[in-house]
DRENPA-3360 file (N, C-alpha, C; in nm, 2 decimals, always signed):
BEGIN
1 = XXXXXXXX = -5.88/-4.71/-10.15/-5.96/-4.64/-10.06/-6.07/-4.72/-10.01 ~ -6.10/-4.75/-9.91/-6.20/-4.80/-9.83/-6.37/-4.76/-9.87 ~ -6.42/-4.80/-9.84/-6.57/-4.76/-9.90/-6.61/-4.65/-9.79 ~ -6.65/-4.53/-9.83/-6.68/-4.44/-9.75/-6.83/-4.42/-9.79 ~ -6.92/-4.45/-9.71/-7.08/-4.43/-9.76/-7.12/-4.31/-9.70 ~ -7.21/-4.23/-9.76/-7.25/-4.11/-9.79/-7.13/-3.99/-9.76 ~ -7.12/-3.90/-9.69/-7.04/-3.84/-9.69/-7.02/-3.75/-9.85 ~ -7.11/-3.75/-9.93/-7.04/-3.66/-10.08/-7.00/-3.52/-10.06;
9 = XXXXXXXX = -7.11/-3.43/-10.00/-7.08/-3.31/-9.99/-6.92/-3.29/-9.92 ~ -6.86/-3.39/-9.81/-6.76/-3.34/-9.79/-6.66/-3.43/-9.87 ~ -6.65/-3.51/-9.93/-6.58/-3.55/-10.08/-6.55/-3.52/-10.11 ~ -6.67/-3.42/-10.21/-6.66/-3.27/-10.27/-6.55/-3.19/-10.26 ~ -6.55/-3.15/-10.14/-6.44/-3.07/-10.05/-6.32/-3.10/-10.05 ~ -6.28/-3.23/-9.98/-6.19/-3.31/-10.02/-6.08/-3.31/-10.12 ~ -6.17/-3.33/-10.30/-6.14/-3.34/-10.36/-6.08/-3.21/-10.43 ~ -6.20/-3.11/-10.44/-6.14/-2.98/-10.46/-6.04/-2.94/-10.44;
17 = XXXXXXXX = -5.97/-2.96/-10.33/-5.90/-2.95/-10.22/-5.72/-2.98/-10.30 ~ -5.77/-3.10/-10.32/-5.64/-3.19/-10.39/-5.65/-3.15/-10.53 ~ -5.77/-3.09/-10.56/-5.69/-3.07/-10.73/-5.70/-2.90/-10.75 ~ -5.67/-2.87/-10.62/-5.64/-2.71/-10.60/-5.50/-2.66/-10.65 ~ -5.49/-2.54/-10.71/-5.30/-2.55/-10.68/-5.24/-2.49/-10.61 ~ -5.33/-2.46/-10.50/-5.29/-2.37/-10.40/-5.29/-2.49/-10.27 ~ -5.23/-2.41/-10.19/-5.23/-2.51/-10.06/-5.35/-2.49/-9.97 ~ -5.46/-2.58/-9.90/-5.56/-2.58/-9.89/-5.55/-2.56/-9.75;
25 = XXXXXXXX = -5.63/-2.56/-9.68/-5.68/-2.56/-9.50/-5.81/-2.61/-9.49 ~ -5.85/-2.71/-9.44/-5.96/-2.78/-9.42/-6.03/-2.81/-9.27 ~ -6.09/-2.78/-9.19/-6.14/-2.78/-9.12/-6.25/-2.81/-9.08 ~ -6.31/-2.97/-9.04/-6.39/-3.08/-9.04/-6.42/-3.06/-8.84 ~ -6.57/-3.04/-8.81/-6.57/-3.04/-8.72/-6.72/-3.13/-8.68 ~ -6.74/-3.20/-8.57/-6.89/-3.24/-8.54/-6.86/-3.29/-8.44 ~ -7.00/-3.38/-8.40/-6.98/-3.46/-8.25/-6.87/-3.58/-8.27 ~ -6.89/-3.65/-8.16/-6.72/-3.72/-8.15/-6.82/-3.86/-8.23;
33 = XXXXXXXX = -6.77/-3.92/-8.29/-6.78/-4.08/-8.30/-6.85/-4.06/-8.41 ~ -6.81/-3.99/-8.54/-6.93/-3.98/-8.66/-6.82/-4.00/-8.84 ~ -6.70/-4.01/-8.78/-6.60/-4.09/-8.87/-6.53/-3.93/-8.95 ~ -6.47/-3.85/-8.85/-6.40/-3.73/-8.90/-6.27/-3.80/-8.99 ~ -6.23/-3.86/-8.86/-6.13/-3.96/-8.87/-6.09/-4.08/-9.03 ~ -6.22/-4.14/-8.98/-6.23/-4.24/-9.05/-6.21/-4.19/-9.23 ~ -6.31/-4.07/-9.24/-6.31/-3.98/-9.39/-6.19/-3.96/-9.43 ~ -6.11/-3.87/-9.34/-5.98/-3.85/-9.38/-5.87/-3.93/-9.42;
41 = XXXXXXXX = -5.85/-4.04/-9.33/-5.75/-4.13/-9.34/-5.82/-4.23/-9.44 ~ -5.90/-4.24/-9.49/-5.93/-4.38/-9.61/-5.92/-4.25/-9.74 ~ -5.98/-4.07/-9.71/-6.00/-4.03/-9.84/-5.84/-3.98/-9.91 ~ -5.79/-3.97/-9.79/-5.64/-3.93/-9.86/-5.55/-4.08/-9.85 ~ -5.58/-4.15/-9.83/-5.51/-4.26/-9.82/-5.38/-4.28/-9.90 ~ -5.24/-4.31/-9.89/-5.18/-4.24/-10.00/-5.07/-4.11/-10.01 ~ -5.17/-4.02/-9.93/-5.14/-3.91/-9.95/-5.11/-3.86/-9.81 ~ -5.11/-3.84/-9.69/-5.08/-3.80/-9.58/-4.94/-3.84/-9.57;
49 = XXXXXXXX = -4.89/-3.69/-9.55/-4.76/-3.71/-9.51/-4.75/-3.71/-9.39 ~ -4.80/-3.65/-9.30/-4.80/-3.62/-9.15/-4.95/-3.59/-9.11 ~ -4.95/-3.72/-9.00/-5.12/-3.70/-8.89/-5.03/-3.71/-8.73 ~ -5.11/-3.59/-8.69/-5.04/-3.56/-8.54/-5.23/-3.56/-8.48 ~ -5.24/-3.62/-8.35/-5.34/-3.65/-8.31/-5.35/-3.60/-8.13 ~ -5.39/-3.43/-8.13/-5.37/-3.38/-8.02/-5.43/-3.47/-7.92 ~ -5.35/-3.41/-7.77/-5.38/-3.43/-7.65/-5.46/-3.35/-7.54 ~ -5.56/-3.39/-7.51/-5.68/-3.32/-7.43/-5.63/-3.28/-7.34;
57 = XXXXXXXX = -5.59/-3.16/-7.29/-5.52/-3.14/-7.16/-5.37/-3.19/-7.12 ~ -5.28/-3.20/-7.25/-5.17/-3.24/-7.25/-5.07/-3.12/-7.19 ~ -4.98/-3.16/-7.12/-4.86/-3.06/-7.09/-4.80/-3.04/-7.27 ~ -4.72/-2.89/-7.23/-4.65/-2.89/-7.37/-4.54/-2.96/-7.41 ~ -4.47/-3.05/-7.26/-4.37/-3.16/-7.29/-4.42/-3.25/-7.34 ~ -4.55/-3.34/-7.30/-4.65/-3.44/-7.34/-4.66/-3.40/-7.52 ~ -4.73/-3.31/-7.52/-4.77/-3.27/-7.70/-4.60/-3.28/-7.75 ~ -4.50/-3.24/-7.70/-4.41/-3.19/-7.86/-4.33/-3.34/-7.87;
65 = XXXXXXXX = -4.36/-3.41/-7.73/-4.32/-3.58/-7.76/-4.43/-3.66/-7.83 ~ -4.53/-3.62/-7.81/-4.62/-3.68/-7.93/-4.61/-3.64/-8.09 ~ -4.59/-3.51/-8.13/-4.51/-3.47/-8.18/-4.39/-3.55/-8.28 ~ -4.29/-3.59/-8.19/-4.13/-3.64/-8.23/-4.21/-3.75/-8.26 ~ -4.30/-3.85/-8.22/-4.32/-4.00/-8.21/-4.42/-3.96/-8.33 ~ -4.52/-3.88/-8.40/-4.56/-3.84/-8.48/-4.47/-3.86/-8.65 ~ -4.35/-3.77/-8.65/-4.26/-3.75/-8.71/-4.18/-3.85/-8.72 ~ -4.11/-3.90/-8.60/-4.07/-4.03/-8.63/-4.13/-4.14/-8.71;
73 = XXXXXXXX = -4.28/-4.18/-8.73/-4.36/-4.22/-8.78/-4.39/-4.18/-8.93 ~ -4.40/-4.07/-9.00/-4.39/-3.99/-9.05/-4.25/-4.03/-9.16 ~ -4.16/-4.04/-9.12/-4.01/-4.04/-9.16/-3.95/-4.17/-9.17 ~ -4.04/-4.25/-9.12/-3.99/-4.40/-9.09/-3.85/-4.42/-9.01 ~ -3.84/-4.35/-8.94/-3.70/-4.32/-8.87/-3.66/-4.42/-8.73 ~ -3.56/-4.55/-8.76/-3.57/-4.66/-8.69/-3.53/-4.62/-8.58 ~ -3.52/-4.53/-8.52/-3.48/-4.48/-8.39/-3.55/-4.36/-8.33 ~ -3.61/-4.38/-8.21/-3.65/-4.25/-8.18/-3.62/-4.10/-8.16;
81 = XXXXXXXX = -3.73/-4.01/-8.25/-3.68/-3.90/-8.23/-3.65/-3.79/-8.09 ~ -3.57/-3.69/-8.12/-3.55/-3.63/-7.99/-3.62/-3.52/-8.03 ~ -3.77/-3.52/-7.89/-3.85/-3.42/-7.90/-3.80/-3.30/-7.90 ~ -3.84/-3.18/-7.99/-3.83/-3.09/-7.97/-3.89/-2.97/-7.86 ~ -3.78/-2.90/-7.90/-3.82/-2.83/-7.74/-3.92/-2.70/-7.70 ~ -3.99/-2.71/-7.83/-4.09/-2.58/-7.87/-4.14/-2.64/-8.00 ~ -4.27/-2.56/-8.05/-4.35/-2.54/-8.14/-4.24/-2.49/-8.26 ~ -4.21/-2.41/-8.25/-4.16/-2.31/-8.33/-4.03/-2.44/-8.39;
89 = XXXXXXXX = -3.94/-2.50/-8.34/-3.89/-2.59/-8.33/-3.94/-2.70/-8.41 ~ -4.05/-2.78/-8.37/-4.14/-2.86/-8.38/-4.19/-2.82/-8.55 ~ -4.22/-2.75/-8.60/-4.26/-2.68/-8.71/-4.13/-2.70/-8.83 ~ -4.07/-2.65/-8.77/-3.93/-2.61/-8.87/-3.90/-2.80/-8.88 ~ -3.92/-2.88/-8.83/-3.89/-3.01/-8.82/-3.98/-3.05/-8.92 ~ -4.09/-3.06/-8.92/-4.19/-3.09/-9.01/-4.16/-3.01/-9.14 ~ -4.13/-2.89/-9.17/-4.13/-2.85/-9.29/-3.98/-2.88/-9.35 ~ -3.91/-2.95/-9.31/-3.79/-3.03/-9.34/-3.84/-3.15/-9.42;
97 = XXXXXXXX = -3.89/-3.22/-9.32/-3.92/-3.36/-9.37/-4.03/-3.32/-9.50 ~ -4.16/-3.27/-9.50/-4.22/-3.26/-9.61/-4.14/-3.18/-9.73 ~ -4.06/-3.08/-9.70/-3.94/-3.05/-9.82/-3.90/-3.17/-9.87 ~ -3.86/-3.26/-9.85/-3.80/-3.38/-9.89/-3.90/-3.44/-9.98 ~ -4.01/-3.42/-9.94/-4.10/-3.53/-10.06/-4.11/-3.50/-10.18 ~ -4.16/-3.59/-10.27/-4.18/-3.52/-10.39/-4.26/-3.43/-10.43 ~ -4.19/-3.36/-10.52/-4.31/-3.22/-10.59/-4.39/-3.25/-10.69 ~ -4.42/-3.36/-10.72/-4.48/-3.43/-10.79/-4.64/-3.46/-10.74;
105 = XXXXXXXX = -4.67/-3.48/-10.62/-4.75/-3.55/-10.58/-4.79/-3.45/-10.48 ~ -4.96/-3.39/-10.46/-4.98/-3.34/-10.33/-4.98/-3.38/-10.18 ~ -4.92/-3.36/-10.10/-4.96/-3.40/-9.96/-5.04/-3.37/-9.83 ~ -5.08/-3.40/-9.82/-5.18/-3.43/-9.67/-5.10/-3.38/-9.57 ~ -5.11/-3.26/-9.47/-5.09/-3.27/-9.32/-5.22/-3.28/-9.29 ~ -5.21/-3.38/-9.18/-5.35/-3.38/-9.10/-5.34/-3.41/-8.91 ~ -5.39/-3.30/-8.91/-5.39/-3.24/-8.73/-5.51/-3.31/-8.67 ~ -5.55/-3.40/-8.63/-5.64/-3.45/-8.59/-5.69/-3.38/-8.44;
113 = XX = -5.83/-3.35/-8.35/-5.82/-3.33/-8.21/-5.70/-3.23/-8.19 ~ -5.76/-3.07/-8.25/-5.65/-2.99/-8.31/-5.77/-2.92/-8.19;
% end
């Protein structure tokens, strides 16, 4: 993990989080450019199975291809995926691929610019 300076109170949270045995929802909010980003990806490092990074005014063809290219990424899948064609769709794809991981180990979804 990367040196993350101050930030403890949401550490804290973080960490809780991961040694919960319940499945957690976390929701990190502030002005732009103050390392939401930066916290998450160095504090779960490891651990994220899936980071999808919305689109500001995206069509819903734009998002569920960001999406597939998400997942593809995600899956290490040497060939691109074929975006799905809805949410609902889109979902059921993701809880596939995370079924597959091990039950051993907690994982990370992380929705970035959600």
């Amino acid at each position: 993990m990367a040196a993350i300076i101050g930030r403890k109170e949401e550490m804290a949270v973080l960490k809780s989080a991961m040694a919960s045995k319940e499945a957690e929802l976390i929701a990190i909010y502030g002005r732009r450019r103050i390392g939401k980003t930066y916290l998450i990806r160095n504090y779960y490092e490891g651990r994220l199975a899936f980071e999808l990074t919305g689109m500001n005014n995206g069509s819903l063809k734009a998002q569920l291809l960001q999406f597939s290219k998400a997942l593809q990424k995600a899956t290490n899948a040497p060939l691109p995926l074929a975006p799905p064609q809805s949410w609902g769709e889109a979902f059921s794809a993701l809880e596939q691929t995370l079924s597959a991981l091990s039950k051993k180990k907690k994982w990370v979804v992380f929705f970035d610019e959600f």
